[in-house]
C-alpha positions in Angstrom: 0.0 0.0 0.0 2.9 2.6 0.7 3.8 1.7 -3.1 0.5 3.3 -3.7 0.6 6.9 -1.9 -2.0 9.5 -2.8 -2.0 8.1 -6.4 -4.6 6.7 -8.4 -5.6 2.5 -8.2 -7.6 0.5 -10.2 -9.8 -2.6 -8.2 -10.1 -4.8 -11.7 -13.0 -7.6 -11.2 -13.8 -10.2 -13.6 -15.8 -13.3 -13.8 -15.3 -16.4 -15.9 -15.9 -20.2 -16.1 -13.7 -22.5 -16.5 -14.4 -26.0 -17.8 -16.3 -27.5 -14.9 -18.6 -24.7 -15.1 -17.8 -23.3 -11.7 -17.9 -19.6 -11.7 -15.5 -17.7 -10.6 -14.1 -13.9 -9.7 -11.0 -12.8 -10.2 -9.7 -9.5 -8.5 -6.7 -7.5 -9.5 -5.6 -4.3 -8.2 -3.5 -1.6 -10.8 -1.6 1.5 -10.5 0.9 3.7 -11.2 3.9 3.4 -8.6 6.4 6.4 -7.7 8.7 5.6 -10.6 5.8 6.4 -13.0 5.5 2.5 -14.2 2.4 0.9 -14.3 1.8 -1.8 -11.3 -0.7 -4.9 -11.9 -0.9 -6.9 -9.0 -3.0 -10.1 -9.4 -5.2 -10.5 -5.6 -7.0 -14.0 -6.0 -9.8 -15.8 -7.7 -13.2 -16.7 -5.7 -15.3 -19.5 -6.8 -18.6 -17.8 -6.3 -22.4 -19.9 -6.5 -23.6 -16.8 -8.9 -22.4 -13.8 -10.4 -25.4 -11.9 -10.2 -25.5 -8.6 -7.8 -27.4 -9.6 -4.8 -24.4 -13.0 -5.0 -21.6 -10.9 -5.5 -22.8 -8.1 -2.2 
């Protein structure tokens, strides 16, 4: 997080299914650290029941 500062972040969420058709989220976090180069930091993938909104809350 210190890599971060007062800079801007990206919170990246997708969702996918892989081939036993269990659905799943993955989250990723992206920014722009203090040398000016672009950060993409992979966080984790969720198996998740549904991807619909009430789900996902």
């Amino acid at each position: 997080m210190k890599d971060i500062g007062d800079s801007y972040y990206v919170v990246i969420i997708d969702e996918s299914c892989d081939v036993s058709i269990k659905e799943k989220l993955t989250v990723a976090l992206r920014y722009v650290d203090n040398l000016d180069k672009v950060i993409e930091s992979f966080i984790g993938i969720k198996y998740v029941v549904s991807t619909n909104v009430v789900a996902l809350k």
